[in-house]
KEBA-196837 format. One record per residue (C-alpha): y, z negated, x negated; residue number from 0; residue in three letters. Coordinates in Angstrom, 2 decimals, always signed. Each point is the difference from the previous one (the first is absolute). Last residue first. Layout:
# KEBA-196837
yy|zz|xx|k|r
Y|Z|X|NUM|ala $
...
***
This chain:
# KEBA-196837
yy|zz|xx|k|r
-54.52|-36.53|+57.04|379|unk $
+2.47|-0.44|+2.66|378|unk $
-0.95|-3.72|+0.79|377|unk $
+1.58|-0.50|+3.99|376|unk $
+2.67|-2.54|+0.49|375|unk $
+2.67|+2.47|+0.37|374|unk $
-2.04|+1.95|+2.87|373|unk $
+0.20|-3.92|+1.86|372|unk $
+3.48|-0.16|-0.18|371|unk $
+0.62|+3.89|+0.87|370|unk $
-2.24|-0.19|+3.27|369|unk $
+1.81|-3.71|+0.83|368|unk $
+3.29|+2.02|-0.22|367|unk $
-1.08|+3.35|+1.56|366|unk $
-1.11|-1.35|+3.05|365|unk $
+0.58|+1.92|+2.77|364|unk $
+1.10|+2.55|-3.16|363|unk $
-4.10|+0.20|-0.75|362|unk $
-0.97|+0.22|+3.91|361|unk $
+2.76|+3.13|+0.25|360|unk $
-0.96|+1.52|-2.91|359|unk $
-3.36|+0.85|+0.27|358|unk $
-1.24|+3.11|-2.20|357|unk $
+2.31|-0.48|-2.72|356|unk $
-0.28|-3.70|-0.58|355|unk $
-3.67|-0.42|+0.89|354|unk $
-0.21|+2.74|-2.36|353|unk $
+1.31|-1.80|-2.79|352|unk $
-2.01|-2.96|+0.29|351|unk $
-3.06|+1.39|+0.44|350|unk $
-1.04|+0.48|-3.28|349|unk $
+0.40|-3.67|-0.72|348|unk $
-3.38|-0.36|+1.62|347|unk $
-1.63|+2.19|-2.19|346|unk $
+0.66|-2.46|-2.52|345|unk $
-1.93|-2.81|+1.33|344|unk $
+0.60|-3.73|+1.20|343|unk $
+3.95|-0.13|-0.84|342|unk $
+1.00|+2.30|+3.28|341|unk $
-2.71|-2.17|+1.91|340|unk $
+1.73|-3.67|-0.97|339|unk $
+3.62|+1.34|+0.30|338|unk $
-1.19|+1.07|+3.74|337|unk $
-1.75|-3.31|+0.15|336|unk $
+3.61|-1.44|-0.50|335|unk $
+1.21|+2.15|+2.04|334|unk $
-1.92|-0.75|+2.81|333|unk $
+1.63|-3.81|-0.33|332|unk $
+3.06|+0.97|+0.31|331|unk $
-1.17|+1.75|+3.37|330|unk $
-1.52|-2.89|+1.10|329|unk $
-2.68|-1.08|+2.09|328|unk $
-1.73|-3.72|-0.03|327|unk $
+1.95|-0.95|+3.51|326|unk $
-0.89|+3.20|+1.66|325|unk $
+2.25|+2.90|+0.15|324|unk $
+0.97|+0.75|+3.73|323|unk $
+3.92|-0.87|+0.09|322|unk $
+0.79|+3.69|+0.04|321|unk $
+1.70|+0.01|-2.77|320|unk $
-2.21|-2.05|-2.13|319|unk $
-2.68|+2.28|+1.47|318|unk $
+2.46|+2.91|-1.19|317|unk $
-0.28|-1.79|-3.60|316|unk $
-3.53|+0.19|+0.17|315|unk $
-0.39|+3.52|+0.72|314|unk $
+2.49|+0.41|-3.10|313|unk $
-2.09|-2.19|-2.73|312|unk $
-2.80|+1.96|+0.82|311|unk $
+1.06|+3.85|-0.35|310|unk $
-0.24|+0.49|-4.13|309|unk $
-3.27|-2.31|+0.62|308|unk $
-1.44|+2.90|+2.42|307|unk $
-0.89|+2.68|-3.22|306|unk $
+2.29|+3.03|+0.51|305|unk $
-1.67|+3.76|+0.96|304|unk $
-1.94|-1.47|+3.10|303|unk $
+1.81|+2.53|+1.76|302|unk $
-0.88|-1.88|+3.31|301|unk $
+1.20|-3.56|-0.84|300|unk $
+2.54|+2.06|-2.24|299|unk $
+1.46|+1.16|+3.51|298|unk $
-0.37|-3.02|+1.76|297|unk $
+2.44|-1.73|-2.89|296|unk $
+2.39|+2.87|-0.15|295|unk $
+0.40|-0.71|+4.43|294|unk $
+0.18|-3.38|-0.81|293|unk $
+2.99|+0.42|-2.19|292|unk $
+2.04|+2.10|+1.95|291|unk $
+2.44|-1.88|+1.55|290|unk $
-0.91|-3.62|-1.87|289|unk $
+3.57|-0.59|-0.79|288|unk $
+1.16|+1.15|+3.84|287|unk $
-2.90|-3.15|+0.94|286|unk $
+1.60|-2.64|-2.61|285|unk $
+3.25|+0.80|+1.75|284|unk $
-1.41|-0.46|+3.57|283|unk $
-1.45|-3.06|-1.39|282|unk $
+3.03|-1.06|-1.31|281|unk $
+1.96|+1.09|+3.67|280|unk $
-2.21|-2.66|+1.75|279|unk $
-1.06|+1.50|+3.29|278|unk $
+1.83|-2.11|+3.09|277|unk $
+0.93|+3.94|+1.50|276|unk $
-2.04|+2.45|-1.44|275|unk $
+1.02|+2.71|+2.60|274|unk $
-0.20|+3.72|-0.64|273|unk $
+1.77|+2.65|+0.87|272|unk $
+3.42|-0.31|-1.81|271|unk $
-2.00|-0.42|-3.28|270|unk $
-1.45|+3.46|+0.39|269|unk $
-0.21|+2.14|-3.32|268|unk $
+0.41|-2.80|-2.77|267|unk $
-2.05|-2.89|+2.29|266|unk $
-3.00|+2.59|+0.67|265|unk $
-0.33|+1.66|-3.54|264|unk $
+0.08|-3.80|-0.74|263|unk $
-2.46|-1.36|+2.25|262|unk $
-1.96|+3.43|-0.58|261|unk $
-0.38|-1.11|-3.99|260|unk $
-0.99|-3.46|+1.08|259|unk $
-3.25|+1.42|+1.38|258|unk $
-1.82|-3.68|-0.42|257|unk $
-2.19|+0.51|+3.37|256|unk $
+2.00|-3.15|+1.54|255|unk $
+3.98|+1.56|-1.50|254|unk $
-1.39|+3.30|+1.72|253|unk $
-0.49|-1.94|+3.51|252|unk $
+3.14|-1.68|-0.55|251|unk $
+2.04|+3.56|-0.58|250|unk $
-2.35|+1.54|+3.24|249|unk $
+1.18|-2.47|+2.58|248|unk $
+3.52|+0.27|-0.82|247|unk $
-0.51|+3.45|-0.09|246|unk $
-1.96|-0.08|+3.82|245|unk $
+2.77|-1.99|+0.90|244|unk $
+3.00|+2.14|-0.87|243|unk $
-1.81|+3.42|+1.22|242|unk $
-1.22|-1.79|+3.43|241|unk $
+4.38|-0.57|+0.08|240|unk $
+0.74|+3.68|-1.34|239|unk $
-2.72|+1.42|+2.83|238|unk $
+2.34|-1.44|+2.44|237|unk $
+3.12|+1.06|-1.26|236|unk $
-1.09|+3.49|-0.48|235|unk $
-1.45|+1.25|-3.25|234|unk $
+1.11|+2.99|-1.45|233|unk $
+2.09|-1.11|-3.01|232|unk $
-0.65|-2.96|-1.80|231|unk $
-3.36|-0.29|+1.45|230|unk $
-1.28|+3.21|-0.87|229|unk $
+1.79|+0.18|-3.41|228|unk $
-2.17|-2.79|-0.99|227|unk $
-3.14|+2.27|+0.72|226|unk $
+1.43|+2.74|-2.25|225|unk $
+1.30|-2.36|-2.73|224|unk $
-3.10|-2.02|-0.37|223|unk $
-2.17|+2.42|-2.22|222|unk $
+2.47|+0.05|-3.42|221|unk $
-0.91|-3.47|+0.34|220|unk $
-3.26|-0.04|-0.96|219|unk $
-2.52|+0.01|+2.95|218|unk $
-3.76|-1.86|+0.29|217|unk $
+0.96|-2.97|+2.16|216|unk $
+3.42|+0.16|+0.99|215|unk $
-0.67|+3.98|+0.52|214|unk $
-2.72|-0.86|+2.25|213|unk $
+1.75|-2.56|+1.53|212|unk $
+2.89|+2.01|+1.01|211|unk $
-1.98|+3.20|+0.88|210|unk $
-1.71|-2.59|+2.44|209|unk $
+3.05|-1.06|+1.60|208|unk $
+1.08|+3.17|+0.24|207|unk $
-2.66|+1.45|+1.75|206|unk $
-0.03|-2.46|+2.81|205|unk $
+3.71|+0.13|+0.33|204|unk $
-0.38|+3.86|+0.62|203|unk $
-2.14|-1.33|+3.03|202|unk $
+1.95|+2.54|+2.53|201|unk $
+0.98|+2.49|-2.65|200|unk $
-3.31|+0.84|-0.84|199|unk $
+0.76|+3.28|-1.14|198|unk $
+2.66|-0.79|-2.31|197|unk $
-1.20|-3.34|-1.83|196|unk $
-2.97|+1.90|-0.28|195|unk $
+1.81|+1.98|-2.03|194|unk $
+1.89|-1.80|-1.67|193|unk $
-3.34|-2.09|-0.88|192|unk $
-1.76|+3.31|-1.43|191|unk $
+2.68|+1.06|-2.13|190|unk $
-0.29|-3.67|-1.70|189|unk $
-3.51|+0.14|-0.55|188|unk $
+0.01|+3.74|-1.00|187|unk $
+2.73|-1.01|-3.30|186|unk $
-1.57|-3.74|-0.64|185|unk $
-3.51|+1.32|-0.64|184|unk $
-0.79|-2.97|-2.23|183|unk $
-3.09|-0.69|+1.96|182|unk $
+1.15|-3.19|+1.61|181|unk $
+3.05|+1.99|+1.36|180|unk $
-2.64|+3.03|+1.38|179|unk $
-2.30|-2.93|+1.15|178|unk $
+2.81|-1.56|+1.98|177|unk $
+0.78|+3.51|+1.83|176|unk $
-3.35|+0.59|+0.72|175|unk $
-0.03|-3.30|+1.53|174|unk $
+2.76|+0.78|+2.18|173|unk $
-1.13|+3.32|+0.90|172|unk $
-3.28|-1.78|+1.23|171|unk $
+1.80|-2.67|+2.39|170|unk $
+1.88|+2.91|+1.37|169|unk $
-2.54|+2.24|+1.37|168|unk $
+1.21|+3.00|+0.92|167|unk $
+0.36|+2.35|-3.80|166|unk $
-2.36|+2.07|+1.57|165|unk $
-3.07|-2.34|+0.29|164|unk $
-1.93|+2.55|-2.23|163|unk $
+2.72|+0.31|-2.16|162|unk $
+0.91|-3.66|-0.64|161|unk $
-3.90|-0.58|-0.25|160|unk $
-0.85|+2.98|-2.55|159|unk $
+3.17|-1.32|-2.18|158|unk $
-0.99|-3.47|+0.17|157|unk $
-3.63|+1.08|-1.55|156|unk $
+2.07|+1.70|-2.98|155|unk $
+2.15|-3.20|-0.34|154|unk $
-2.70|-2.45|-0.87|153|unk $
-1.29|+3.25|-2.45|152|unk $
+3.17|-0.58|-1.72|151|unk $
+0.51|-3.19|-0.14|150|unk $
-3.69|-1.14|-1.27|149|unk $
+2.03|-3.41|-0.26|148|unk $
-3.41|-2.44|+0.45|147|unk $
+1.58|-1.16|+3.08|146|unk $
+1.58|+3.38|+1.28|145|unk $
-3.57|+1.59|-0.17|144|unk $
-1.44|-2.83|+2.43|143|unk $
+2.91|+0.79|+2.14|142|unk $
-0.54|+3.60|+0.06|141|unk $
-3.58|+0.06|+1.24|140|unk $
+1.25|-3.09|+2.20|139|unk $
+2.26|+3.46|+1.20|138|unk $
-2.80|+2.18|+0.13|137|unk $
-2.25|-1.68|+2.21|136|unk $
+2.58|-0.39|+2.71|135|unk $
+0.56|+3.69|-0.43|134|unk $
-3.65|+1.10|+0.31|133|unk $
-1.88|+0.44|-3.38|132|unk $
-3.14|+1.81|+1.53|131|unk $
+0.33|+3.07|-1.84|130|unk $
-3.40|-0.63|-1.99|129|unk $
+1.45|+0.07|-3.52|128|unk $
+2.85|-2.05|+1.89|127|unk $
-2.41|-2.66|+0.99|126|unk $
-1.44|-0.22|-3.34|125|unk $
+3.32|-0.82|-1.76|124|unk $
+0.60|-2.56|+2.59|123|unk $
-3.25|-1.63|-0.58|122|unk $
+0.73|-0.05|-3.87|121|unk $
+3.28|-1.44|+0.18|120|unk $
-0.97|-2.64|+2.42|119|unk $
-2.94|-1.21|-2.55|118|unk $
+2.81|+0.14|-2.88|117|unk $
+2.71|-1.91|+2.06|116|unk $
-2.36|-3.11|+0.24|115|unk $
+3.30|-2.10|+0.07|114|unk $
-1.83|-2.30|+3.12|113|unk $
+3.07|+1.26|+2.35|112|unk $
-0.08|+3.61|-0.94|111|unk $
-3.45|-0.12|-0.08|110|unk $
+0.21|-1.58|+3.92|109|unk $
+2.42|+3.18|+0.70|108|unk $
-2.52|+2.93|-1.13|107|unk $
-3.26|-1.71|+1.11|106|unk $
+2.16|-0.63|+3.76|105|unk $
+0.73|+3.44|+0.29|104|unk $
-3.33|+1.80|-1.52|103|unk $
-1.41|-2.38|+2.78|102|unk $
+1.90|+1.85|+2.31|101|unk $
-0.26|+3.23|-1.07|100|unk $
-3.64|+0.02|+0.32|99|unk $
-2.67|+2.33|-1.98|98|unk $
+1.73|-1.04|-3.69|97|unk $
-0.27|-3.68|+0.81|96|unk $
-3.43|+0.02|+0.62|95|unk $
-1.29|-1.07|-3.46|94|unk $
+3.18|-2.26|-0.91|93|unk $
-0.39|-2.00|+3.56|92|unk $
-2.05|-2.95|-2.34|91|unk $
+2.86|+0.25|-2.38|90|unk $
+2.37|-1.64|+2.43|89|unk $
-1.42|-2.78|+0.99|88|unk $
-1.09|-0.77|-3.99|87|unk $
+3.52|+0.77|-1.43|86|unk $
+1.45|-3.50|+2.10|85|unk $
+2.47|-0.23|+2.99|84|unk $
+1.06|-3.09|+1.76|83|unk $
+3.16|-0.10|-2.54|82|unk $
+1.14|+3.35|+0.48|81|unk $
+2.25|+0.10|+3.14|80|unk $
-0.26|-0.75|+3.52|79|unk $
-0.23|+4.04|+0.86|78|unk $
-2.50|+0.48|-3.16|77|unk $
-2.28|-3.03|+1.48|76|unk $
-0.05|+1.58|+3.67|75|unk $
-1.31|+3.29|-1.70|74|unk $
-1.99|-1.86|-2.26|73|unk $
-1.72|-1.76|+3.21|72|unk $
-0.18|+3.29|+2.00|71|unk $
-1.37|+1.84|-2.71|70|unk $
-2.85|-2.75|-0.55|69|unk $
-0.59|-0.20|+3.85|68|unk $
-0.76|+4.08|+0.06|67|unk $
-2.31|-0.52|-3.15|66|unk $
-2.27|-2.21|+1.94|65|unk $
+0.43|+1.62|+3.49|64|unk $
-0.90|+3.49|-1.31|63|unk $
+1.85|+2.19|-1.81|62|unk $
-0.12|+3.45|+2.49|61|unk $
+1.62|-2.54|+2.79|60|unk $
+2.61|-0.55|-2.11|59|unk $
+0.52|+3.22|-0.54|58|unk $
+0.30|+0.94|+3.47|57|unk $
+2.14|-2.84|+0.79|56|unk $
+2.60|+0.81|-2.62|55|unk $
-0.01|+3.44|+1.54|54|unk $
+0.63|-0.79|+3.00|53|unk $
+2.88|-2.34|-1.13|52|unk $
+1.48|+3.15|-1.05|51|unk $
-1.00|+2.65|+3.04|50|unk $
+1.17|-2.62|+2.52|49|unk $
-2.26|+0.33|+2.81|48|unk $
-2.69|-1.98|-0.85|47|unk $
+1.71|-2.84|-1.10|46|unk $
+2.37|+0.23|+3.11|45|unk $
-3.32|+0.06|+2.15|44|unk $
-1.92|-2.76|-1.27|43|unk $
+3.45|-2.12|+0.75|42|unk $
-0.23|+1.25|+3.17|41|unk $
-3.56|-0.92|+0.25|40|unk $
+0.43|-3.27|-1.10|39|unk $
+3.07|-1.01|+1.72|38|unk $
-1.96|+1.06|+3.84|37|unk $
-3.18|-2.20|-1.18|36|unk $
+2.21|-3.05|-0.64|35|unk $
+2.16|+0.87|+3.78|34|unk $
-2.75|+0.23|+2.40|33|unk $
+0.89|-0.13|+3.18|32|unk $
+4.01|+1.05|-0.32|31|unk $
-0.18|+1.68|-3.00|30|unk $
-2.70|+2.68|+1.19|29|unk $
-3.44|+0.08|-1.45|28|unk $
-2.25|+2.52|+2.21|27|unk $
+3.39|+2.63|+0.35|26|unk $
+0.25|-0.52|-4.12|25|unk $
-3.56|+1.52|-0.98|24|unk $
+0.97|+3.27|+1.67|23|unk $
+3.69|+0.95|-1.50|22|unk $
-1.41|-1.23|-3.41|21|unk $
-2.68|+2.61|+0.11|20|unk $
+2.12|+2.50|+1.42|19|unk $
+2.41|-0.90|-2.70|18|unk $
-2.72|+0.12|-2.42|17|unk $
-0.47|+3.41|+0.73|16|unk $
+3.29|+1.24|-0.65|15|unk $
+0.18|-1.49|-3.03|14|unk $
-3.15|+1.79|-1.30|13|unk $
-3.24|-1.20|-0.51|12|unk $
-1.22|-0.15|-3.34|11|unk $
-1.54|-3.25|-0.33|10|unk $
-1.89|+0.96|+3.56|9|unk $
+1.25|-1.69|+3.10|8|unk $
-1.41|-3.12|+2.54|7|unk $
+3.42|-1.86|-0.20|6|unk $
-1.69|-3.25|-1.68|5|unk $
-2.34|+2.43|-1.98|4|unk $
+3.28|+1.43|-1.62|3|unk $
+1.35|-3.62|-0.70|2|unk $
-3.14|-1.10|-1.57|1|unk $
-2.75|-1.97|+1.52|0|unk $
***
């Protein structure tokens, strides 16, 4: 027996009338003498009532018991996390995910999960043919796009959710605002946050903190003046304090994701905000030296322009750095195979020049060992 047989009303009934209904079922099961029967209906009731979790139960009644547990049990996987969840769960709601929104839901997020971004894609893509790409829907739409750096269209779908929400929803304006500084949109990203800083003057320190890491993370340095000239100069003493740990906080967090070029952007334009204290000043050295060097290095990861022995010998030596090279590792020793490689083939040589021009910063990190090991090279 279903909820709507339960209160004796059709599957279209209005609210009103299952008020009645509820109204008349509780007087035979009050609290008092018979308080298991009196939870049930009222929690019958305040399923029934609420137009969203109405909904849910309508559709899962239109699955069936079968596919209803399955939804439930990826939906409880996806809110533990992704280990419990596997491709085959999921692909058996495929078919029907298109005629429920909830199942499109949890199809959309378990892909994003299992890395099956292309199956996600393609359901989302049919879902807005059909004008059924709700808001929820639309942003793991743009998530799955943000992943495989389809920036552009990624930021589209934001655009139709920040409007459609009316610029309310905080949560989503700050993960437009990420996107637009992972995008390369610097400019609009940074107009954005001042302006959200603005209106939302009661959780400004909210926004900032996540312009901060965005910048940190995908900013040059150009990017951090406006959101640095926040906290020098219109933050209250309060705020300045959350301000002083959250950069402490931030500059180790960079130094454990490698981004030694925000350490430094971070220790030239703030040093009076942030607290290293008992961190030994060579590292901190060896970390200004590195400013910018990772960054070149994830950019020729992506440009693919620059065969990856040029950039060897350096991620080793911040692994000596950073006390995380293994036993057998050594940047010397990279070289070496580096000397090896450059010797191995002509074409190789080709490089050299243009690992010079195009990334100077890893080449003058170690422009010593670089020129040692170019000298030993057969020009021929």
């Amino acid at each position: 027996m279903n909820h709507y047989e339960m209160f004796g009303v059709r599957q279209t009934a209005t609210a009103e009338e299952i008020k009645k209904a509820y109204r008349v079922k509780i007087r035979d099961h009050q609290n008092e003498t018979d308080p298991e029967m009196f939870m049930f209906i009222r929690a019958i009731y305040e399923i029934l009532i609420d137009p969203v979790k109405r909904k849910n139960y309508d559709e899962g009644l239109a699955l069936g018991e079968s596919r209803l547990h399955l939804l439930e049990t990826l939906e409880s996987a996806i809110e533990k996390g992704s280990r419990e969840l596997n491709w085959q769960d999921v692909e058996r709601l495929l078919p029907i995910a298109e005629d429920s929104e909830r199942v499109a839901a949890v199809v959309l997020q378990a892909s994003y999960f299992l890395d099956r971004t292309e199956e996600a894609i393609d359901l989302a893509k049919r879902l807005e043919q059909q004008d059924k790409l709700t808001i929820p829907l639309r942003e793991y739409y743009a998530y799955h796009l943000r992943s495989i750096r389809k920036f552009d269209e990624a930021i589209r779908q934001f655009k139709l959710i920040v409007f459609e929400q009316n610029e309310q929803v905080l949560d989503t304006l700050l993960s437009y605002g990420r996107l637009l500084m992972q995008a390369r949109k610097y400019h609009e990203s940074k107009v954005r946050f001042e302006k959200w800083m603005l209106v939302h003057q009661e959780k400004r320190m909210i926004v900032w903190k996540e312009w901060m890491d965005a910048t940190i993370f995908f900013g040059r340095r150009e990017d951090y003046e406006l959101p640095l000239s926040w906290l020098k100069n219109r933050f209250n003493e309060e705020e300045g304090i959350r301000a002083r740990e959250f950069l402490t906080g931030m500059c180790m967090r960079a130094e454990e994701y490698e981004r030694h070029d925000s350490i430094q952007i971070l220790l030239d334009e703030c040093p009076d905000w942030i607290q290293l204290d008992g961190v030994d000043t060579g590292y901190l050295e060896a970390v200004r030296k590195l400013g910018g060097v990772r960054e070149e290095m994830d950019i020729a990861y992506q440009a693919k322009n620059i065969p990856l022995e040029f950039f060897y010998p350096v991620y080793t030596y911040i692994k000596e750095i950073k006390g995380t090279a293994e036993p057998d590792e050594s940047h010397l020793e990279d070289f070496v195979a580096l000397e090896w490689w450059l010797n191995d083939e002509e074409i190789n040589r080709a490089y050299v020049m243009k690992f010079k021009l195009l990334y100077p910063k890893t080449y003058l990190c170690l422009k010593r060992e670089y020129d040692l090991c170019f000298e030993q090279v057969e020009w021929r």
